[in-house]
N, C-alpha and C positions, 0 to 999 in steps of 0.2 A: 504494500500500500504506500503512496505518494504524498495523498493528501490528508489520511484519518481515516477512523474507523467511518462506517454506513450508521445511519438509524441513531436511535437517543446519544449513543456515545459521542458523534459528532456531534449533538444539539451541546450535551453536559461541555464539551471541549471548546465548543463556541463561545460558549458562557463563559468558563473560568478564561478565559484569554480574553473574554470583553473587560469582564472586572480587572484583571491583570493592567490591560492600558488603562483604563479607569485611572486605576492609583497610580499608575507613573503620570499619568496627566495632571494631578494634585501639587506634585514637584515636593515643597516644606513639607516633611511628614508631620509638622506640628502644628499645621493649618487648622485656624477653629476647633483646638479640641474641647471636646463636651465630655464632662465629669459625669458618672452616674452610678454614682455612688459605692454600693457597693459593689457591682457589675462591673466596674472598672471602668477608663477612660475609654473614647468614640470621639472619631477625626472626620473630617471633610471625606476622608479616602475610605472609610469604613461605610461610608452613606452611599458613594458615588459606586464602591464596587457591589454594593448591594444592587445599586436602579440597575447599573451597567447588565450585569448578571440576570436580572429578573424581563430587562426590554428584551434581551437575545434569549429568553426561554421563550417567551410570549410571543415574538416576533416566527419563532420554528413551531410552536404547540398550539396557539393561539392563547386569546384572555381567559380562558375557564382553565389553565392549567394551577395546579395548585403547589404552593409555595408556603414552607413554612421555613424561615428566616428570622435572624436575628435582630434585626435594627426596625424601628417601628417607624408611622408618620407620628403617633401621640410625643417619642420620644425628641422628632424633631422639632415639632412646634413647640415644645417646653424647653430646648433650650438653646433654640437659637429661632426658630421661625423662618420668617422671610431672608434674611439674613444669612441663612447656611442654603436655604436652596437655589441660590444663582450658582452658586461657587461650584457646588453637585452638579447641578444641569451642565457646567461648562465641563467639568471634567468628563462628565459623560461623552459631550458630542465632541471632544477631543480624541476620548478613546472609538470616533466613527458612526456612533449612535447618534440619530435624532432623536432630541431631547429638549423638550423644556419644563418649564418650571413646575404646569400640572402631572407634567410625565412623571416627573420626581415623587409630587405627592401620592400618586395613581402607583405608579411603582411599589413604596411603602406600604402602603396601605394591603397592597396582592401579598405582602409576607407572613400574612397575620394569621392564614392557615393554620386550625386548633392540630392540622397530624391527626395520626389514626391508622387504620390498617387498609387506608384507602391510598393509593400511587400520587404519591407528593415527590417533591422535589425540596430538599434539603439544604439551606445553604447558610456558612459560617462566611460572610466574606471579607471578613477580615479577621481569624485568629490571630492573637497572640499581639493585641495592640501595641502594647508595651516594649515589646521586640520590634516592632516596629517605628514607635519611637525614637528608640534608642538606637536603628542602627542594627537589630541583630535580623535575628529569621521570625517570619509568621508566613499563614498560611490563607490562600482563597480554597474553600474547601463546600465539593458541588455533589451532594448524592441526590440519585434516584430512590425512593425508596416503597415496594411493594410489598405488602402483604407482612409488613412489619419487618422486614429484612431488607440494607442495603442490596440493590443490583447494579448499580451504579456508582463509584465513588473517583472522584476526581479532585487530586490537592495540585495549586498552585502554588510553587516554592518559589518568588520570584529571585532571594538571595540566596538560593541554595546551589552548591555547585555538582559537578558530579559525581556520581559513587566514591566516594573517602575525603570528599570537598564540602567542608562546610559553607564556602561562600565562592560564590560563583554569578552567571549571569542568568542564574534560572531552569528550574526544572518543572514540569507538570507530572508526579505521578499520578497511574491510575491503575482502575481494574473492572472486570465486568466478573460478575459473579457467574463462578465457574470454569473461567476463559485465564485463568493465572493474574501477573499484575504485570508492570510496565513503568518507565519514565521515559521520556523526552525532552530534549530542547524545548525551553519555556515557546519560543518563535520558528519551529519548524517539526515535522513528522518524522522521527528517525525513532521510533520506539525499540527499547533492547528491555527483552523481562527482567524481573530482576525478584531476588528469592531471601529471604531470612540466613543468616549463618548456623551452619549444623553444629549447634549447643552441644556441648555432652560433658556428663556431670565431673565437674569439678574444673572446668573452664573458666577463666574471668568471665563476670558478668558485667556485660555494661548496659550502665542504667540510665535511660533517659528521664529527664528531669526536668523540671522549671526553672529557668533562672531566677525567677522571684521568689524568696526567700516564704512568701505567703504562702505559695502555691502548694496543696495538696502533702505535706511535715514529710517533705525530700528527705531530710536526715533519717527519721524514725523508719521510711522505707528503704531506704538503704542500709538503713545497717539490720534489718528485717530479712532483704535479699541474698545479706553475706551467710545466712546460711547453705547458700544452694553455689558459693563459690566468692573468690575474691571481687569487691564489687570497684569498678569504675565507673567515675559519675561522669556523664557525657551532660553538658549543661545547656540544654535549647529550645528556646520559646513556641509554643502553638504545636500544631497538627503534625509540623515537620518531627517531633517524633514521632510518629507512626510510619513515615517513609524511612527514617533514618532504622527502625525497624527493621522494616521490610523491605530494604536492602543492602541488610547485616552489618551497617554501621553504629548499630549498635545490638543487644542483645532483650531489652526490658523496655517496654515503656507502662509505667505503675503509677497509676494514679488513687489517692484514698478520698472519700465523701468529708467534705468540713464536717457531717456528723450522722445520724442515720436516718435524718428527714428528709437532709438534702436530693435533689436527682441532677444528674446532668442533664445538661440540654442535646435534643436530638442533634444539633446541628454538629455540635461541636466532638461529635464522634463517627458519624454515618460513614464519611468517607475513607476515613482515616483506617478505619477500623474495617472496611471490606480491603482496604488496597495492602492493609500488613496480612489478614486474612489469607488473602489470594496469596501470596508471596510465602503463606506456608507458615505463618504463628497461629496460635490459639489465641483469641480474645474473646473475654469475659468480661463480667465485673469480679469483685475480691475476692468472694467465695466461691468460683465457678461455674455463675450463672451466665447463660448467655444472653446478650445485651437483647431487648426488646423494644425496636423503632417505631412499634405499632401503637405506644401505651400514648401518644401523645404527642406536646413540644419538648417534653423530657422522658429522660429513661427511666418513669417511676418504678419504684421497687429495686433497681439495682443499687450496690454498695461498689463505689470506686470503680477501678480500668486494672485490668491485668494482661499485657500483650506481650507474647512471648513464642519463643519455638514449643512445641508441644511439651518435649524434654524437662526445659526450663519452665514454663509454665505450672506445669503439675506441683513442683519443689516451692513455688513462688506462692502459690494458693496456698501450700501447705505453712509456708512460711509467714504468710500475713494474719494466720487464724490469728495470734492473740492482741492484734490491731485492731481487730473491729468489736472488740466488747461483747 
């Protein structure tokens, strides 16, 4: 293939490379950032790859396709309004898309999708703000998702370089359920698979991690992990661990629930979590359960992320038991 895969996958690929120009068209990554609270910080480019993303679904599916997304129109009119949607709309029709002002709000508004075990379309489009703020890695991150399970997952790495390159000019990993997984040049079609590292016990572990020190008690799971071998901490923001995963740059990606109300949100796992799948880890939540995109906008009833070779996985389950009370 020359140009991309046929059917949804080219639609998902269209998408995450719309939102991709999007945010390079924003230029400051600290353009208009909007605080929300505990959710964490939201930029001009976390708005603009959402519209970006949602006009190139709709423009291939039409307007009845559904979207459930992260960034809201409620959240934009409380904190910037009219104000933050020029700036959106222009990054948009930079990145090629016609777009204006009510596009933007019309946009938002299509993300608001409650999920369910009905075929929505998944989208983080801008993991790992903070990473991006500052300079490191996040991710545009674009699933399909039926009948409660990703079949479509596609992450946009746009500083991630290639297999053993953390910074680079860009990769798109992806995977179609069933079909293995994949990356690419973030701006061109040259797809090479790409597979988990064959674990076996008593191997270093390397463990992906958040670089915010808030994120998910990195220390308590790591040294949680060193049961199952010596642990290295690989330190990197948003979804790109799950590629760094699932293409054996690292060995874990372990995440714990702030407590056992919390659920994650579908977005911010759908993708991530079919393209290390495919690539040949086990991904669960903490206790082995497998994650369920049907329950909702989040993974209710799941406890944490556990993404690992099958090998390492089992050992790593076994090791978080007395984490979760």
């Amino acid at each position: 293939m020359t140009h991309g895969p046929g059917g949804h996958p080219a639609i998902g690929l269209d998408a995450v490379r719309a939102a991709m120009r999007a945010v390079a068209a924003v230029g400051d990554p600290s353009s208009m950032r909007i605080e929300k609270g505990a959710a964490g910080p939201a930029t001009v480019a976390d708005l603009a790859s959402q519209v970006a993303a949602t006009l190139e679904l709709r423009r291939a599916l039409g307007a009845g396709v559904r979207i459930v997304a992260e960034e809201s129109l409620e959240e934009l009119e409380r904190h910037g309004g009219a104000a933050l949607v020029a700036p959106v709309a222009a990054a948009v029709r930079a990145a090629g898309l016609e777009c204006g002002e009510d596009d933007v709000r019309d946009a938002l508004s299509a993300g608001a999708d409650p999920g369910g075990t009905h075929a929505h379309w998944a989208i983080d489009p801008l993991d790992g703000t903070k990473g991006y703020l500052r300079g490191g890695q996040f991710a545009i991150a674009i699933a399909l998702v039926e009948h409660g399970r990703p079949r479509i997952g596609l992450l946009g790495l746009p500083r991630l370089g290639a297999h053993g390159h953390a910074n680079g000019s860009g990769v798109i990993a992806g995977a179609i359920a069933g079909q293995g997984a994949w990356q690419t040049p973030a701006h061109d079609w040259a797809p090479t698979p790409i597979a988990c590292r064959a674990w076996a016990p008593g191997d270093p572990v390397r463990v992906a991690g958040s670089v915010e020190s808030g994120h998910s008690a990195g220390d308590a799971l790591e040294h949680a992990a060193a049961a199952a071998g010596p642990v290295h901490a690989v330190r990197v923001d948003s979804q790109a661990k799950y590629a760094l995963v699932a293409r054996g740059d690292a060995d874990a990606y372990l995440r714990l629930s702030p407590d056992a109300a919390y659920a994650e949100c579908n977005w911010d796992h759908a993708a991530g979590a079919l393209v290390a799948a495919e690539a040949g880890c086990t991904v669960t939540d903490a206790r082995g359960v497998p994650l369920d995109f049907g329950a909702g906008r989040r993974l209710f009833g799941a406890r944490g992320i556990v993404c690992a070779p099958a090998r390492l996985h089992a050992g790593l389950i076994e090791a978080l038991r007395p984490l979760l009370g």
